[in-house]
DRENZAVEX-295856 format. One record per residue (C-alpha): residue number from 1; z, y negated, x negated. Coordinates in pm, 1 decimal. Each point is the difference from the previous one (the first is absolute). Layout:
<recs>
i  c3  c2  c1
NUM  Z  Y  X
...
</recs>
This chain:
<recs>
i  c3  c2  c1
1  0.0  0.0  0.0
2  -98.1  -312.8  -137.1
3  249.9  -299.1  -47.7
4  -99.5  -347.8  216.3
5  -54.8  -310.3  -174.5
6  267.4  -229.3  88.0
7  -154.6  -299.4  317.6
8  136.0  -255.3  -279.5
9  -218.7  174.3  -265.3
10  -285.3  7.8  205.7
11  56.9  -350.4  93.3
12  24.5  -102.9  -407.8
13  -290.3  192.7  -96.2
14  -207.4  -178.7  309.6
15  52.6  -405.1  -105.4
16  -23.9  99.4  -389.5
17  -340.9  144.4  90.0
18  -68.4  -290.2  232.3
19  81.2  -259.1  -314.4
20  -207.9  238.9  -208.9
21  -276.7  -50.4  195.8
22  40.7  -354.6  27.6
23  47.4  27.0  381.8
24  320.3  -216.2  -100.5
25  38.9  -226.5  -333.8
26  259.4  -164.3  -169.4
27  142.2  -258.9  243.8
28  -91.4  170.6  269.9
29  271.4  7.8  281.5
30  94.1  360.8  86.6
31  22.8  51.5  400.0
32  340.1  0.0  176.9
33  265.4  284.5  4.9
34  -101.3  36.6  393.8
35  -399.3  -46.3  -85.3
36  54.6  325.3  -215.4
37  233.7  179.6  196.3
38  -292.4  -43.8  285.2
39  -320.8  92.9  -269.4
40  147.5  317.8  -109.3
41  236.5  144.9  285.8
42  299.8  -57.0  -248.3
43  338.1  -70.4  41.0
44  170.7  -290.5  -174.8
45  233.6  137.8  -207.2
46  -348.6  186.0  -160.0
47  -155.9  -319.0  -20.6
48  330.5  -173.1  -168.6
49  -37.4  285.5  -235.0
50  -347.8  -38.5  -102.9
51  10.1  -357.9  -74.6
52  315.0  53.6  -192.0
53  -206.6  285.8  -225.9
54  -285.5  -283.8  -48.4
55  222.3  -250.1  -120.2
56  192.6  196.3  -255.0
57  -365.7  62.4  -104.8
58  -133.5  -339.9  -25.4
59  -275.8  60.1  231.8
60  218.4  -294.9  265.9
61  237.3  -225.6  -1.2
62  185.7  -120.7  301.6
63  90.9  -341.7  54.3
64  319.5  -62.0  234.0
65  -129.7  -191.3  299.3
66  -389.5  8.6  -108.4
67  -93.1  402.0  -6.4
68  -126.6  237.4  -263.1
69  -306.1  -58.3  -161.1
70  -201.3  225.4  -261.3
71  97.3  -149.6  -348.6
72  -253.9  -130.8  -282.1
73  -32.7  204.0  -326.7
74  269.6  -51.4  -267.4
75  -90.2  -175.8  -307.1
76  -41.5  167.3  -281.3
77  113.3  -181.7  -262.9
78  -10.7  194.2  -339.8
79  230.1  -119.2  -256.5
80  -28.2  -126.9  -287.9
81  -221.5  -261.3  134.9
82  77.5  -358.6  -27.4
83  -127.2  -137.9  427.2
84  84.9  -181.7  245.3
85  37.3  70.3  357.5
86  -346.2  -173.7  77.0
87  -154.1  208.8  -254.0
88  208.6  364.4  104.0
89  -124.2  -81.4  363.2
90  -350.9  -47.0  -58.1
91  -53.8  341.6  -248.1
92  157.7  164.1  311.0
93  -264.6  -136.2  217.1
94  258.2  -262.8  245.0
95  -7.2  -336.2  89.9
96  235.1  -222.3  -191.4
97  236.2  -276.0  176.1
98  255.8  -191.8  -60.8
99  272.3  -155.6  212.3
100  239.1  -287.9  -170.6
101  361.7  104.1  150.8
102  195.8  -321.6  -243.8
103  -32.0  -143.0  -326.7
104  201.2  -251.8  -172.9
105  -43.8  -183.0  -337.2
106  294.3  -43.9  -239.5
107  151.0  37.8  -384.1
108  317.5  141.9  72.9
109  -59.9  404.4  125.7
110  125.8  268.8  -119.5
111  -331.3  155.7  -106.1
112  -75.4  -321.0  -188.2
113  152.3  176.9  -353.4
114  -351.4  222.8  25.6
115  -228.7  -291.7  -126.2
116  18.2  -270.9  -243.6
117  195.7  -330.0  -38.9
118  -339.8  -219.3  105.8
119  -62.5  268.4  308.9
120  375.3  21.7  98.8
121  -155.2  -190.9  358.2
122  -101.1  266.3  223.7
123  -168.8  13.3  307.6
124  152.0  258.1  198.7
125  -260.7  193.3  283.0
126  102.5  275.3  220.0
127  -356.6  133.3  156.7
128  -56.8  225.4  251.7
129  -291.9  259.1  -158.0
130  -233.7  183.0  251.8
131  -258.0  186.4  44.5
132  -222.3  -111.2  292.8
133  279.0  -99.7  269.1
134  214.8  288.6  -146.1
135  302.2  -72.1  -165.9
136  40.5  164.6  -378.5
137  289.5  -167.4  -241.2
138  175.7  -298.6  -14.0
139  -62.4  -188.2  -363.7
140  271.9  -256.2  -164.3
141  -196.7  -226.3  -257.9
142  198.0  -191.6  -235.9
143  -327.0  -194.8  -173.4
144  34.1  -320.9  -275.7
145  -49.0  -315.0  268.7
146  -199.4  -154.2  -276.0
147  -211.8  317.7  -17.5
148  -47.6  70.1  409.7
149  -48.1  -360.2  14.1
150  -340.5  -15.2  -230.7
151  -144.0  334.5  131.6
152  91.9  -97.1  383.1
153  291.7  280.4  48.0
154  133.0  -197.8  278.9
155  101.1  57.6  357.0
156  -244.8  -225.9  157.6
157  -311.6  167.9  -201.2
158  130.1  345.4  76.2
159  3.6  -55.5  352.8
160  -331.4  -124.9  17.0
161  -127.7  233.5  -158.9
162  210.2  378.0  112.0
163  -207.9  203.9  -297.9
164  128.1  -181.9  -292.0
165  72.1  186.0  -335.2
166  248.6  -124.0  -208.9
167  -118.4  208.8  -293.4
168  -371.3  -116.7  118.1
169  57.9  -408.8  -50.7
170  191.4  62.2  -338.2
171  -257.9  189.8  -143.4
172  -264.4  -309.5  105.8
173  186.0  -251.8  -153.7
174  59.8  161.2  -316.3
175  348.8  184.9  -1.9
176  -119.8  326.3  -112.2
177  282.4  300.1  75.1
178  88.3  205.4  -269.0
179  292.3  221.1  107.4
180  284.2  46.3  284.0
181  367.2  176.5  -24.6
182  9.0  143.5  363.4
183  328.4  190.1  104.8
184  -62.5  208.7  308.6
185  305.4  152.6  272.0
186  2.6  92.7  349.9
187  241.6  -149.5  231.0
188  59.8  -63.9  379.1
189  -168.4  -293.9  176.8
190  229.6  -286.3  121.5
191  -60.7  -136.0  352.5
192  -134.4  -274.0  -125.5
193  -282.0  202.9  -221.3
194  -40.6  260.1  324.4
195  -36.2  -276.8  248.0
196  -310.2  -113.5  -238.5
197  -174.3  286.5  -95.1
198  92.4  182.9  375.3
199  178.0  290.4  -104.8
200  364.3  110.9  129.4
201  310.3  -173.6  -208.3
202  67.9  220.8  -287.4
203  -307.8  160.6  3.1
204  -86.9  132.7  -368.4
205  -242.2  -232.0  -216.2
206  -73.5  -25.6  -349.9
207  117.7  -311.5  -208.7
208  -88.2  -161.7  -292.1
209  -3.1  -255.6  -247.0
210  -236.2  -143.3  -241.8
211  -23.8  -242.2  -300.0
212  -324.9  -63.3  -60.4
213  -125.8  -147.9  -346.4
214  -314.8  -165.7  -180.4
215  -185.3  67.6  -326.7
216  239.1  -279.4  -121.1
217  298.6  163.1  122.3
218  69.7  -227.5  248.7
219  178.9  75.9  277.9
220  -217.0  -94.1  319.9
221  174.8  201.0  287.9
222  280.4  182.1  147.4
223  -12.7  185.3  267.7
224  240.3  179.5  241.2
225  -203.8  193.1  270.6
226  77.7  223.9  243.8
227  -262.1  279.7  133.1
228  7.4  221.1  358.6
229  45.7  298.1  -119.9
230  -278.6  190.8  154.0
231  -216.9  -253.2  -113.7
232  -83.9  79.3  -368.0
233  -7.8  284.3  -265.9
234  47.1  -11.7  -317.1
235  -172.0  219.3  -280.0
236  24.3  -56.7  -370.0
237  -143.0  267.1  -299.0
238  249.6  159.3  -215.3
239  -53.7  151.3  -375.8
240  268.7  223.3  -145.1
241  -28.1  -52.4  -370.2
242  24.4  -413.2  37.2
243  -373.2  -123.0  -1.5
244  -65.7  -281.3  292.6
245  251.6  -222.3  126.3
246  395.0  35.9  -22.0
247  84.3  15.3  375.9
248  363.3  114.3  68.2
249  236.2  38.3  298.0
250  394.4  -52.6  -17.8
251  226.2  108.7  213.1
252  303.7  -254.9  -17.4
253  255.2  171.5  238.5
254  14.3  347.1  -106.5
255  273.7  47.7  -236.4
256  -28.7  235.6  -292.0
257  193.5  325.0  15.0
258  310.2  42.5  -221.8
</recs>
């Protein structure tokens, strides 16, 4: 006697073929809980379970009050690479965008000891980074004022224009990027982060920060950002005997056995 396949199964294995197929794309909104309960004879609690299986897949994401709708690919970002989000976004084939959440311009923050005496004046942006109308990562620039202001890093230009690159206008006006320290961690979103990017409060994303340095070794960015964690992957090459790049991991919390 052969074993049914689980109504949520079936249900799973139909909208992943109907994405495959392109019958829905990324964006798309998903019908109602009642829409598919009528479609496929189902009860709720099969169709609960379905959409639960999808979106510890990545294939959806639900948003509280809006509905679930298929998600966009992940970006693949493969490490070491020195990009920005502009740049990440358009290898992976999406739409970049950018929303200015606050900015303010002073000499007295805390991240200020990252750059030089002359660039201690910072102009501080948070931006909200999508792809399309889709939410991604959240990005805290800490930028030289004096620098932002010549290559037109500024809130008004930025909301003008949603797809501009950071990276992009320093490389125009001459401030050519050698190298960046970037410390990556996972963590929980705050409400704050989860309100932006639409996932549920202490929802898992990936973190990170940046400094980001010329071919004169000057310091021309730091950056804080935080990234929905279904959002992107990371991949990086790794050599046993110590050829390519020195890439390392620490875990700070674990103590070492006695």
């Amino acid at each position: 006697m052969k074993n049914e396949v689980p109504m949520y199964r079936v249900l799973f294995k139909r909208i992943t073929q109907m994405i495959k197929e392109q019958e829905l794309s990324p964006g798309d909104r998903l019908p109602t809980e009642r829409e598919l309960m009528d479609e496929f004879g189902v009860s709720r609690a099969t169709v609960v379970r379905a959409m639960t299986e999808l979106e510890n897949s990545s294939v959806v994401k639900r948003i509280q009050g809006k509905g679930t709708f298929v998600s966009g690919e992940k970006l693949n970002l493969h490490l070491p690479g020195l990009t920005g989000f502009s740049e990440d976004l358009i290898m992976s084939s999406g739409q970049p965008r950018t929303k200015v959440v606050s900015y303010e311009i002073g000499s007295e923050m805390r991240e200020s000891k990252y750059f030089s005496e002359e660039d201690r004046e910072l102009i501080y942006i948070v931006r909200l980074r999508l792809s399309g109308e889709d939410p991604i990562g959240i990005n805290y620039n800490y930028v030289p004022y004096i620098i932002a202001k010549t290559i037109g890093f500024l809130p008004e230009n930025i909301d003008a224009n949603p797809s501009t690159s950071l990276y992009r206008l320093l490389d125009e006006y001459g401030y050519q990027l050698d190298y960046a320290d970037q410390f990556l961690e996972a963590k929980a979103a705050t409400r704050t982060e989860a309100k932006l990017l639409n996932i549920p409060p202490g929802a898992p994303v990936m973190s990170y920060e940046r400094v980001t340095h010329t071919t004169t070794g000057r310091v021309v960015e730091f950056v804080r950002a935080t990234i929905a964690g279904n959002a992107y992957r990371y991949s990086i090459r790794l050599y046993r005997n110590g050829s390519g790049n020195q890439i390392g991991g620490k875990f700070p919390n674990l103590r070492k056995k006695e």
